[in-house]
FIPA-976362 format. One record per residue (C-alpha): chain; residue in one letter; x, y, z. Coordinates in steps of 0.1 Angstrom, whole numbers, plus 5000, padded with zeros to 4 digits. Layout:
! residues N
['A' 'A' [X Y Z]],
...
//
This chain:
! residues 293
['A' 'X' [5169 4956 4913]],
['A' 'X' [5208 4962 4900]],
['A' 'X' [5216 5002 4904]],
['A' 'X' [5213 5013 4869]],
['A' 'X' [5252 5025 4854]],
['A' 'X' [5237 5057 4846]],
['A' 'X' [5229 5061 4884]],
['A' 'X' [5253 5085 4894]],
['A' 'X' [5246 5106 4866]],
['A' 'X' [5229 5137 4878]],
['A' 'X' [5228 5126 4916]],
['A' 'X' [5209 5157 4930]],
['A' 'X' [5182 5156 4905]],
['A' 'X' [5172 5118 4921]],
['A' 'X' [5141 5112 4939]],
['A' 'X' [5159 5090 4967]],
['A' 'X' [5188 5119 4970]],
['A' 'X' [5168 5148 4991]],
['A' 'X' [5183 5179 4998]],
['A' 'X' [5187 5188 5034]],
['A' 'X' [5183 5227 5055]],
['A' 'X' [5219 5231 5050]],
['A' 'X' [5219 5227 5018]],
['A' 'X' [5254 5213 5017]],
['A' 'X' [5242 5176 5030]],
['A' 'X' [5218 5149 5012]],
['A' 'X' [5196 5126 5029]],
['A' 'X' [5190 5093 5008]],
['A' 'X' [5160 5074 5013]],
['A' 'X' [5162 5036 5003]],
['A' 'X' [5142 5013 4981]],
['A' 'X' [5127 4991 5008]],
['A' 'X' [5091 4975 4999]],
['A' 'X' [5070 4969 5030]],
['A' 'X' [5100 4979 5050]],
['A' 'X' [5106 4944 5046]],
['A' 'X' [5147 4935 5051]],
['A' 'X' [5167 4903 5056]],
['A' 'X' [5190 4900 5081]],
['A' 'X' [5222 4904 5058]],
['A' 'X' [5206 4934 5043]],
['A' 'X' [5201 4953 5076]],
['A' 'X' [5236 4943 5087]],
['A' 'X' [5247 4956 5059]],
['A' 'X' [5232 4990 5060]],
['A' 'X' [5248 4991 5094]],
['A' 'X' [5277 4986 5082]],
['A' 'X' [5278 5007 5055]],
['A' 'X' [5261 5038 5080]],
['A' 'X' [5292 5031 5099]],
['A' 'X' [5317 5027 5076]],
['A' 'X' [5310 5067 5061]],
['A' 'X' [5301 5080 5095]],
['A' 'X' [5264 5082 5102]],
['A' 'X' [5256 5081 5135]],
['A' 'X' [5219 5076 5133]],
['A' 'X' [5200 5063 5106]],
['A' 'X' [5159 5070 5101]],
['A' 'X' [5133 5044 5102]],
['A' 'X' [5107 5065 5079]],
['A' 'X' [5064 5060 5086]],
['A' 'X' [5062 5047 5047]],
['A' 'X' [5081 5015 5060]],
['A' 'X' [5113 5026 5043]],
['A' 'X' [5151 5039 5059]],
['A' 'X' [5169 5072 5053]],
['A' 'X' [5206 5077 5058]],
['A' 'X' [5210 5115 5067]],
['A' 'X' [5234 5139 5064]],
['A' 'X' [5257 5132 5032]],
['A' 'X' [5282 5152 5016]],
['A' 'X' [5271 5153 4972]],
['A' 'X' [5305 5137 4968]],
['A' 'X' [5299 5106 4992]],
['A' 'X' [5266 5097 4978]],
['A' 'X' [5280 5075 4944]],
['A' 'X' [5305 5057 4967]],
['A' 'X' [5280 5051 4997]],
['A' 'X' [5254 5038 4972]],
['A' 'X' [5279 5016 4958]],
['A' 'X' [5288 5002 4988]],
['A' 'X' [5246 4999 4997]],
['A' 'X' [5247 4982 4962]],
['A' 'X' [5267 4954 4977]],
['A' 'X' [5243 4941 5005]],
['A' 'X' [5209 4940 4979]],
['A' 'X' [5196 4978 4993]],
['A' 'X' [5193 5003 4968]],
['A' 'X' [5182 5039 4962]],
['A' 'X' [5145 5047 4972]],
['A' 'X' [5125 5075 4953]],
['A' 'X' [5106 5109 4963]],
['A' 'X' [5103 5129 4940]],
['A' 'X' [5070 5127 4907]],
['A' 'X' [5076 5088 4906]],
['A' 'X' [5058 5060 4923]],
['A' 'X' [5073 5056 4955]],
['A' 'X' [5082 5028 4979]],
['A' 'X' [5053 5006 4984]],
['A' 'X' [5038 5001 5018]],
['A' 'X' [5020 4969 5030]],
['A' 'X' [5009 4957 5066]],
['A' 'X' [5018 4920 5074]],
['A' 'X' [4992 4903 5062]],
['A' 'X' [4982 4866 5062]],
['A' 'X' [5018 4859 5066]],
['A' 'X' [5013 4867 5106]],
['A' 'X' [4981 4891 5114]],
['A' 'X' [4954 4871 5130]],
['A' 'X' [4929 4900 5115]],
['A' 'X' [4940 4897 5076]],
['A' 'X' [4922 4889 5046]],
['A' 'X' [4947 4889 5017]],
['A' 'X' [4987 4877 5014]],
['A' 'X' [4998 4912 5012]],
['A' 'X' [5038 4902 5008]],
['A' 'X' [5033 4886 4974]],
['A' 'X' [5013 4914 4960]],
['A' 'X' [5033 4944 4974]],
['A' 'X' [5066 4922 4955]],
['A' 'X' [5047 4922 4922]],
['A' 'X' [5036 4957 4923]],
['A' 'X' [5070 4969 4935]],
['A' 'X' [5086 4951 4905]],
['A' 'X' [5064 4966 4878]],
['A' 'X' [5063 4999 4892]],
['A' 'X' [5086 5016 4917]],
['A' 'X' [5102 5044 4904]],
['A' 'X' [5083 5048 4876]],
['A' 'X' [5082 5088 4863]],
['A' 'X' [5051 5102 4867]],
['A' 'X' [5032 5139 4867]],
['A' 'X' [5028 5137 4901]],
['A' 'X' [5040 5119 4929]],
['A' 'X' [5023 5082 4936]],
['A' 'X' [5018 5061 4969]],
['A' 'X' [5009 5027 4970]],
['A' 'X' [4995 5009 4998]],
['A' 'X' [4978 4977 5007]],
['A' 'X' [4961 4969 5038]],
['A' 'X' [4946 4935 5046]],
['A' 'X' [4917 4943 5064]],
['A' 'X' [4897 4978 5066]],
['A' 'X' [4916 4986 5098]],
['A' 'X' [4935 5004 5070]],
['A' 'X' [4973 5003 5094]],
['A' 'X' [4991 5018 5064]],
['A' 'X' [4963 5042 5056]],
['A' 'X' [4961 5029 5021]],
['A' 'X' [4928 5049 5013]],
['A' 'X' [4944 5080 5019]],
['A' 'X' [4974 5071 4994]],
['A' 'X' [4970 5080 4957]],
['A' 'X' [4964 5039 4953]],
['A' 'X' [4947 5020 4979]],
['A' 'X' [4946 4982 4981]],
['A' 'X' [4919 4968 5012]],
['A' 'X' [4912 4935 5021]],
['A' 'X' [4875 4925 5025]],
['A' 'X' [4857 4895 5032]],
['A' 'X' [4819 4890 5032]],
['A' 'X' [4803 4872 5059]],
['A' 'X' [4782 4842 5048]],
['A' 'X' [4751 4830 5071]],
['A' 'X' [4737 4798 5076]],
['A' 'X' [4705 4808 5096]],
['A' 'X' [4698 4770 5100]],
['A' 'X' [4728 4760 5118]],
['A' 'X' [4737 4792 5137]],
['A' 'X' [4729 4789 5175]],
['A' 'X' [4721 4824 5182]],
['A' 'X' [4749 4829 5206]],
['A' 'X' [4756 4863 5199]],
['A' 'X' [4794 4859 5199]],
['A' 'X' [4796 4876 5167]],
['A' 'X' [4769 4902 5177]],
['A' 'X' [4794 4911 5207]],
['A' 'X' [4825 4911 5183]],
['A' 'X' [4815 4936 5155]],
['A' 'X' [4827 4969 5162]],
['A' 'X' [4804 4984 5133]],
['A' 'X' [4773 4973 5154]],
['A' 'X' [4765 4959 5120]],
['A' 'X' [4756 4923 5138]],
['A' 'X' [4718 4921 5157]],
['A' 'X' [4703 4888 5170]],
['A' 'X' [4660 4894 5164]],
['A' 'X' [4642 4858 5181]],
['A' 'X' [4672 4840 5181]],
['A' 'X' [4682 4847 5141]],
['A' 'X' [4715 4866 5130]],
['A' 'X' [4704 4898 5113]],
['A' 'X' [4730 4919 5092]],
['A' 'X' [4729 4952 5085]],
['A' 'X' [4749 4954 5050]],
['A' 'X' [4745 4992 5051]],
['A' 'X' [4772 4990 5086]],
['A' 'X' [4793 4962 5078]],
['A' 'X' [4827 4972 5060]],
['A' 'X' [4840 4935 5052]],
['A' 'X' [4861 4932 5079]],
['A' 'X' [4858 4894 5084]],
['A' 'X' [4863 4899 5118]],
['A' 'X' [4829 4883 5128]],
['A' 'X' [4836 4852 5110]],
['A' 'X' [4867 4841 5131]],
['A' 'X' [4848 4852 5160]],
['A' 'X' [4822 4820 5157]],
['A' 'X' [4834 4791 5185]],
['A' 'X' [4810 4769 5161]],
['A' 'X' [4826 4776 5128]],
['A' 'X' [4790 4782 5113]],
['A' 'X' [4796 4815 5103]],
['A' 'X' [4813 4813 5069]],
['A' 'X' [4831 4839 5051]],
['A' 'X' [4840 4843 5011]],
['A' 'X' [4870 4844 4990]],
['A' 'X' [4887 4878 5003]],
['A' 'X' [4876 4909 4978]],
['A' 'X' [4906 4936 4967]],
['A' 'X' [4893 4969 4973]],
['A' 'X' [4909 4996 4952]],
['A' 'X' [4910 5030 4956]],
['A' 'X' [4920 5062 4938]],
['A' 'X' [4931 5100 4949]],
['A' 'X' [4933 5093 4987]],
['A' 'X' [4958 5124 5002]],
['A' 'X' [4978 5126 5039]],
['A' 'X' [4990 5157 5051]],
['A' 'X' [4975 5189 5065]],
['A' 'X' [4940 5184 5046]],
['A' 'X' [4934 5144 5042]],
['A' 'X' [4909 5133 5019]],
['A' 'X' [4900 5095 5016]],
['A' 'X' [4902 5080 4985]],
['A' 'X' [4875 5072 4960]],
['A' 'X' [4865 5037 4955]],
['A' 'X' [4876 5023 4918]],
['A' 'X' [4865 4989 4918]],
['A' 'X' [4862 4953 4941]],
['A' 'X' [4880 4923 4923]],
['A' 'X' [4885 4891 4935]],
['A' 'X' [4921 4880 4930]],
['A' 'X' [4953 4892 4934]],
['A' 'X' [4958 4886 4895]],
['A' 'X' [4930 4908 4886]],
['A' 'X' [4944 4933 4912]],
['A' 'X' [4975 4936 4896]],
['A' 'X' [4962 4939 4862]],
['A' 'X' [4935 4976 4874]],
['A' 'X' [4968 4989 4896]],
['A' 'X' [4986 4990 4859]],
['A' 'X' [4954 5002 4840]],
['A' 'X' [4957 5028 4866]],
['A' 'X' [4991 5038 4870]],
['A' 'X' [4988 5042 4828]],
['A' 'X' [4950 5060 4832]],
['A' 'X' [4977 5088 4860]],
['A' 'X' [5004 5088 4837]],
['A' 'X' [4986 5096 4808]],
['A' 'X' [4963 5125 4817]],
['A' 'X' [4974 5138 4851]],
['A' 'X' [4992 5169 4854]],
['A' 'X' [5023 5178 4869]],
['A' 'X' [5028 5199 4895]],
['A' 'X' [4991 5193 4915]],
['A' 'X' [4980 5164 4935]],
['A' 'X' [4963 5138 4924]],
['A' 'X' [4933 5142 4948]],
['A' 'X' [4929 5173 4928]],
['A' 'X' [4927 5170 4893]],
['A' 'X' [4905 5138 4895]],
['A' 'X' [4872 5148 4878]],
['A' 'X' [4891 5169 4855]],
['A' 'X' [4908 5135 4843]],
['A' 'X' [4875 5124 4843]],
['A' 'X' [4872 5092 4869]],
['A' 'X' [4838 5088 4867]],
['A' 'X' [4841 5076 4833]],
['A' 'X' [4876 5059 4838]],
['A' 'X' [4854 5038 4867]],
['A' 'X' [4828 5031 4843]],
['A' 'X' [4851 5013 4820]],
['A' 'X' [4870 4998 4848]],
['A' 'X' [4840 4982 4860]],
['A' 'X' [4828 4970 4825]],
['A' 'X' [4861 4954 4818]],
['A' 'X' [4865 4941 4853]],
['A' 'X' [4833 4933 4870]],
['A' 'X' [4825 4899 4850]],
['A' 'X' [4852 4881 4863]],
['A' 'X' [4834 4890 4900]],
['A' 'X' [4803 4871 4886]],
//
């Protein structure tokens, strides 16, 4: 996304421009979704790092890059030059921040959902958006959760539901042997789950060397108010849909639902049943739940 000509305007009061101890220097954390670069882009950061004399520059946990240690008056000219190779200013501050997203289908044997595509089309209709309070996003494609999207403000999971076929399955146990919820049992031969254990991982249904075990169309688990930090909370389950279309559409009713009655200046995790989720989930699943039929 182009740097906005009004950029420069007001550079200390920018999410991506962070103040540092000495109060004389800037750190500035980049827009980088996933943490996902092309080759020319991390050249060019390089070069640029170089160029105004960083000598290191910091690979962030939320998947993005900060260059440290910037004088006020080298930040317009530094993001300038940034501008050049496609990398552009990140944000910190009460606005959505860069979203986070594991690998995926694209390359994790474990996943459940293309988590690329999605993280792009939630990245271009919300990053940087103002907001009361500051918002993570984060999609996972499997309940392994590696970028700890239920304790982000807005949790995207993965799931898949194993499907039996009692009348072809062998009763070799390899799936028994393979759940780590110990939500798999084999009772006189026959597969029994316990629906109460499993979390949807899917992992049981790549596991069968027969191919009888079956699994469904991946579910998108969303979640709301999730918090890192000294005191984590995990985040409340919104809603399953099943498409990444249908996804999309409950991330934006509730980035709208934060925006309009959060307040500033307290977390999210919070303030949630004086914004009143459990109604906000009732209608969410009334609008939302259909299409799951």
């Amino acid at each position: 996304m182009p740097v906005k000509s009004d950029i420069f305007d007001h550079l200390n009061q920018r999410g991506g421009i962070i103040p540092e101890l000495d109060k004389q220097s800037f750190t500035l954390r980049l827009r980088i979704p996933g943490g996902l670069l092309t080759p020319d882009q991390l050249l060019g950061v390089g070069r640029v790092a170089r160029k105004f004399g960083v000598e290191k520059v910091h690979l962030t946990t939320r998947q993005t890059m900060e260059i440290p240690h910037i004088p006020l008056e080298k930040v317009p000219p530094l993001l300038k030059a940034l501008e050049k190779s496609g990398v552009f200013l990140g944000a910190e501050h009460e606005e959505i921040v860069n979203i986070t997203a594991c690998p995926g289908n694209d390359r994790c044997r474990l996943s459940n959902i293309n988590t690329e595509h999605l993280l792009m089309r939630l990245d271009k209709n919300h990053f940087g958006r103002d907001m009361p309070t500051r918002i993570r996003i984060a999609i996972s494609a499997c309940p392994n959760g590696c970028t700890s999207e239920r304790l982000s403000e807005i949790g995207i999971t993965g799931l898949r539901e194993p499907i039996r076929n009692e009348g072809l399955c062998t009763g070799c146990g390899t799936c028994t042997n393979t759940c780590k919820e110990r939500a798999i049992s084999m009772v006189n031969g026959s597969l029994v789950l316990d629906t109460v254990l499993c979390v949807l991982c899917g992992m049981c249904i790549e596991s069968c060397p027969f191919h009888i075990l079956k699994g469904s169309d991946p579910y998108y688990l969303i979640t709301i108010g999730g918090r890192r930090g000294r005191h984590m909370v995990q985040g409340r389950e919104l809603i399953q849909v099943n498409s990444e279309d249908a996804a999309v559409l409950v991330v934006e009713r509730v980035v709208d639902w934060i925006y309009r009655y959060a307040y500033s200046g307290k977390n999210l995790t919070d303030q949630l049943d004086a914004m009143k989720f459990k109604e906000f989930k009732e209608t969410i699943l009334r609008e939302f739940q259909p299409s799951m039929e």
